[in-house]
KOLMIFI-763931 format. One record per atom (N, C-alpha, C, O): residue in one letter; x, y, z. Coordinates in steps of 0.1 Angstrom, whole numbers, padded with zeros to 4 digits, always signed. Example, Ala and Ser with C-alpha at 12.3 -4.5 7.8 and 13.67 -1.06 7.14 Angstrom:
a+0132-0057+0078;a+0123-0045+0078;a+0132-0033+0078;a+0142-0033+0085;s+0128-0022+0071;s+0137-0011+0071;s+0129+0000+0079;s+0134+0011+0080;
***
This chain:
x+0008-0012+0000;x+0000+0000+0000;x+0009+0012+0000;x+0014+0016+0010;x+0011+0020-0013;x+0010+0030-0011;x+0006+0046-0004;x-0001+0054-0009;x+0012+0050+0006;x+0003+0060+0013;x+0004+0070+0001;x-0007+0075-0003;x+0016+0073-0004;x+0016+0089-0010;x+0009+0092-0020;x+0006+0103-0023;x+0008+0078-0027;x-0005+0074-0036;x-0018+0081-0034;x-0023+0090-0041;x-0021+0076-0024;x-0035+0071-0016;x-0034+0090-0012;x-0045+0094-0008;x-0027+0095-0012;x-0026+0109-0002;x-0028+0119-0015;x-0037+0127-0016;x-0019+0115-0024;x-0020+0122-0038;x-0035+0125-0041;x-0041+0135-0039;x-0040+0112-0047;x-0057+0112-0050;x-0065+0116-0041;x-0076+0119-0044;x-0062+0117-0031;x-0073+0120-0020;x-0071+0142-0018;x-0076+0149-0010;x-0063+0145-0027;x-0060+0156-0028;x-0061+0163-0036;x-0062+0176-0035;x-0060+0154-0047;x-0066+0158-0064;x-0081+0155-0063;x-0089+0160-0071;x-0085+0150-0056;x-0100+0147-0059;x-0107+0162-0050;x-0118+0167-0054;x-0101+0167-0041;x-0107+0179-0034;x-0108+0190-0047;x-0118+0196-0049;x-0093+0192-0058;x-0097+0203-0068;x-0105+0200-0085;x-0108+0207-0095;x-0105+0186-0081;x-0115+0180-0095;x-0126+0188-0092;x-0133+0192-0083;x-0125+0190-0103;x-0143+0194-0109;x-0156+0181-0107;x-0157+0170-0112;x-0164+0191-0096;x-0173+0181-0088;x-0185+0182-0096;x-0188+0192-0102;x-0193+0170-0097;x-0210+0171-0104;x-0216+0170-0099;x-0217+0160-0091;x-0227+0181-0100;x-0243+0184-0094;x-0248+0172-0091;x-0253+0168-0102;x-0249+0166-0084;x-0254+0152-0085;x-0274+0155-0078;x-0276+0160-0067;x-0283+0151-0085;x-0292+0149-0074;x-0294+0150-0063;x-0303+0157-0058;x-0287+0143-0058;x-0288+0145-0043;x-0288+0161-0037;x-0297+0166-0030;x-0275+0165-0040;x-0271+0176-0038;x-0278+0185-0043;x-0278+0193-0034;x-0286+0189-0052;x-0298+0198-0061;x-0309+0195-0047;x-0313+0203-0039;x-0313+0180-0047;x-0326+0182-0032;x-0318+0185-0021;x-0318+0197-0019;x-0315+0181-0017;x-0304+0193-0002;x-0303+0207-0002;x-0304+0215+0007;x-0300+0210-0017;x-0302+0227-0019;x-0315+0233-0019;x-0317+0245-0016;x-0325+0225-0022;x-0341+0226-0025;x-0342+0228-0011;x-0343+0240-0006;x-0343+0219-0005;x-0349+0214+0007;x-0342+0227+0017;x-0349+0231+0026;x-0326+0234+0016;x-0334+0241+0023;x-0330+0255+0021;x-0324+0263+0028;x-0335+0257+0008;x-0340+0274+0003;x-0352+0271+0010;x-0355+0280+0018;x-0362+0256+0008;x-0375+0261+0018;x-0379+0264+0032;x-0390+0269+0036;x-0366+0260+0040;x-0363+0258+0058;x-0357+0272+0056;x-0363+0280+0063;x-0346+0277+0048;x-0337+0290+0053;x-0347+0298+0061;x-0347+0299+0073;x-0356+0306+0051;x-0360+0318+0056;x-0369+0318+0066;x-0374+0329+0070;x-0373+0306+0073;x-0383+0308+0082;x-0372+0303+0092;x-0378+0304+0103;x-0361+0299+0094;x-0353+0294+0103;x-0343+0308+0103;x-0337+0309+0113;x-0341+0317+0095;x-0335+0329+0096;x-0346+0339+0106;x-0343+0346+0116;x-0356+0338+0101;x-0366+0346+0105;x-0371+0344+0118;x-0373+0354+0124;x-0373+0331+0124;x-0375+0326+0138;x-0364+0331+0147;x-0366+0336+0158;x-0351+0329+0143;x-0340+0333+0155;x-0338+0349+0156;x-0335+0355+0166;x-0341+0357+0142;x-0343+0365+0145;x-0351+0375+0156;x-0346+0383+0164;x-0364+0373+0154;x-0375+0376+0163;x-0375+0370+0172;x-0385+0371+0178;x-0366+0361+0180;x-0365+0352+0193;x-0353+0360+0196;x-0355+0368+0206;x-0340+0361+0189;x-0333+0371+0197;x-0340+0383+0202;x-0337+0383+0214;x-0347+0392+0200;x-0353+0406+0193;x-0360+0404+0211;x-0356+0410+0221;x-0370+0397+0208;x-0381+0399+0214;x-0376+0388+0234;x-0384+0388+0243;x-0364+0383+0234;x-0357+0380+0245;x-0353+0387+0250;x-0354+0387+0262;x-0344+0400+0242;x-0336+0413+0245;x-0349+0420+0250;x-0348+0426+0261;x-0357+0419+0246;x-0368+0429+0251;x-0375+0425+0265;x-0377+0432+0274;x-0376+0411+0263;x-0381+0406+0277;x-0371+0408+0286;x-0375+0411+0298;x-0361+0407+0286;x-0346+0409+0295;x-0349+0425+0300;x-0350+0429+0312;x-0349+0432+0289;x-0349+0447+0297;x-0361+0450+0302;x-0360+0460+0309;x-0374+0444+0302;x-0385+0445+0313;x-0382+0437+0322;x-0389+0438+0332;x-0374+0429+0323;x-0371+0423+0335;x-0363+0435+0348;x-0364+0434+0360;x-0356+0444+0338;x-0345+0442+0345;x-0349+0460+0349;x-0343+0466+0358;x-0359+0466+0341;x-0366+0476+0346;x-0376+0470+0360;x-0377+0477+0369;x-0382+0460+0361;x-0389+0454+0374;x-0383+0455+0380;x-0382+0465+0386;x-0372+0445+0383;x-0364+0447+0392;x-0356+0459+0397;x-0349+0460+0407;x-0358+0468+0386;x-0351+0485+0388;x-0336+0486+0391;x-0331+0493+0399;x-0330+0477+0381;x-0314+0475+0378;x-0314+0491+0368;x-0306+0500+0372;x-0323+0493+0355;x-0320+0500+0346;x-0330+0513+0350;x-0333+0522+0342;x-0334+0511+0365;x-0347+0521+0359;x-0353+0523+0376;x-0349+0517+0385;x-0365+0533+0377;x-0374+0530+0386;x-0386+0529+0387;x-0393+0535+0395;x-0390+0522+0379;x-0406+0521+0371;x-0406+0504+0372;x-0399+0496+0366;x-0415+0502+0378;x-0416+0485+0376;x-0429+0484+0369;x-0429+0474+0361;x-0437+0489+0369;x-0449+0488+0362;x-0444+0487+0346;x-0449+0479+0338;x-0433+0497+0342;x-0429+0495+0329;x-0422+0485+0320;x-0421+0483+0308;x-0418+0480+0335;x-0408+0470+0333;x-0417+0456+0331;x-0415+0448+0323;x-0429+0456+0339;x-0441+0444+0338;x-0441+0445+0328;x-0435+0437+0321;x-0449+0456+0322;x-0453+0457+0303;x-0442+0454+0296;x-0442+0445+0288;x-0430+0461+0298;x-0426+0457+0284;x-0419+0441+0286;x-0414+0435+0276;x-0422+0437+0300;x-0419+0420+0299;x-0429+0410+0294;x-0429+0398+0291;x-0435+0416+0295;x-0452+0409+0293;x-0451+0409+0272;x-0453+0400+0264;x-0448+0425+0268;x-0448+0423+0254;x-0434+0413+0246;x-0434+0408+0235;x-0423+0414+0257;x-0414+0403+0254;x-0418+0387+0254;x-0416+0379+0244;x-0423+0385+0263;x-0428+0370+0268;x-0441+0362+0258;x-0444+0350+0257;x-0448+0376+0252;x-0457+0372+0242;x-0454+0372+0232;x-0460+0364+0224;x-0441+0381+0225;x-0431+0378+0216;x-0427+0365+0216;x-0426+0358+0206;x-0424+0361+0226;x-0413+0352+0223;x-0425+0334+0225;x-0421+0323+0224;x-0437+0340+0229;x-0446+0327+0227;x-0448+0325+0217;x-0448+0314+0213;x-0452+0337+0207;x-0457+0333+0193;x-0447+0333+0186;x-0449+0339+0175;x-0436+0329+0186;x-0425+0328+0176;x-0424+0312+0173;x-0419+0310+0162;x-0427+0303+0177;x-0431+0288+0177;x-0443+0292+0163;x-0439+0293+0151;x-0448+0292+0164;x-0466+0293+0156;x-0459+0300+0143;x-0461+0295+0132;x-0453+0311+0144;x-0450+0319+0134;x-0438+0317+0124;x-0436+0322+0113;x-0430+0305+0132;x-0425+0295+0121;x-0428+0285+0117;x-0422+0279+0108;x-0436+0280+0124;x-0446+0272+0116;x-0449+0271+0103;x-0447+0263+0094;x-0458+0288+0106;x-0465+0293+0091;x-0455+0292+0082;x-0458+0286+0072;x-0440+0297+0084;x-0434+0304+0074;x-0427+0289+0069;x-0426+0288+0056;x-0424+0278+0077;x-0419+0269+0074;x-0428+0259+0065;x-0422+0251+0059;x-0440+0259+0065;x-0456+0253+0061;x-0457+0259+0046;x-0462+0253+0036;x-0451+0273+0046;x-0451+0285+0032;x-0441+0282+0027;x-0441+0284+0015;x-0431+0277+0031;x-0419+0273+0021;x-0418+0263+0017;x-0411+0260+0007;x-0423+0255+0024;x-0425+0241+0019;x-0433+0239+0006;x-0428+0232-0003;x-0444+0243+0005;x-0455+0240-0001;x-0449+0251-0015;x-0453+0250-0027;x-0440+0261-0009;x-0438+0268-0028;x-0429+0259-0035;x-0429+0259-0048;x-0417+0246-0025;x-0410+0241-0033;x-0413+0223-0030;x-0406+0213-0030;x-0423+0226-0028;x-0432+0211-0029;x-0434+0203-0040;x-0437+0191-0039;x-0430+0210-0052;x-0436+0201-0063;x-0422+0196-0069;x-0420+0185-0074;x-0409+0208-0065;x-0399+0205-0074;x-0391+0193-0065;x-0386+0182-0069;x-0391+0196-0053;x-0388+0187-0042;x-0390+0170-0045;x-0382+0160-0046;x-0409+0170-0046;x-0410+0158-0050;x-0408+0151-0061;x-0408+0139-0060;x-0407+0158-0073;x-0405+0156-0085;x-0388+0147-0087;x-0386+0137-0093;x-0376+0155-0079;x-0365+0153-0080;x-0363+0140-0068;x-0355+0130-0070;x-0370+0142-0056;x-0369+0132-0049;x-0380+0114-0058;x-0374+0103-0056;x-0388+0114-0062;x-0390+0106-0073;x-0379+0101-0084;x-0374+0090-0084;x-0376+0110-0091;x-0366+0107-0093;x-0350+0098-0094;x-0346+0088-0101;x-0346+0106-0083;x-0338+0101-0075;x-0339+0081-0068;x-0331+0073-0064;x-0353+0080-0070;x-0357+0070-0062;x-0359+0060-0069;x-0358+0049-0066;x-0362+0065-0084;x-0368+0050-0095;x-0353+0049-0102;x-0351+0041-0112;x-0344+0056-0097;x-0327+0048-0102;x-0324+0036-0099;x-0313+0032-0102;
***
């Protein structure tokens, strides 16, 4: 056995010119449909955590002396951050279904090889 062989090809094969294979085309499919609602959920879960944190932290009157303010704007964080579940749902339910047909088409495909 050869190593330097074996090290050579395994080195040339990294700058070969690689082909689109199927597979790789549904992997790319699958998740242009997940990206934007998984971009979109962590977004609004950071956003709306930062917001619950600083009503927290106005209650407790670390940043502030208004606790009543601090209740509300924890209360609008904490309801932010319940409906962020539901709301990728939708978005993930909407992306699916725009690339639903090409998904299955190529996953078919792929399958009667």
């Amino acid at each position: 056995m050869n190593t330097d062989k074996i090290l050579a090809e395994s080195i040339a094969k990294d700058y070969a010119p690689k082909e689109d294979s199927k597979i790789v085309a549904l992997k790319k499919l699958d998740n242009r449909a997940k990206l934007p609602a998984t971009i979109f959920t962590y977004s609004w879960g950071i956003v709306f955590a930062l917001v619950f944190g600083t009503g927290m932290s106005l209650a407790m009157q670390v940043i502030g002396n208004s606790m009543m303010l601090g209740v509300a704007v924890g209360i609008v964080g904490l309801i932010g951050c319940g409906v962020n579940y539901p709301i990728y749902k939708k978005l993930l339910e909407k992306g699916k279904a725009k690339y639903a047909y090409e998904i299955v088409q190529l996953a078919r495909e792929i399958a009667d090889k």
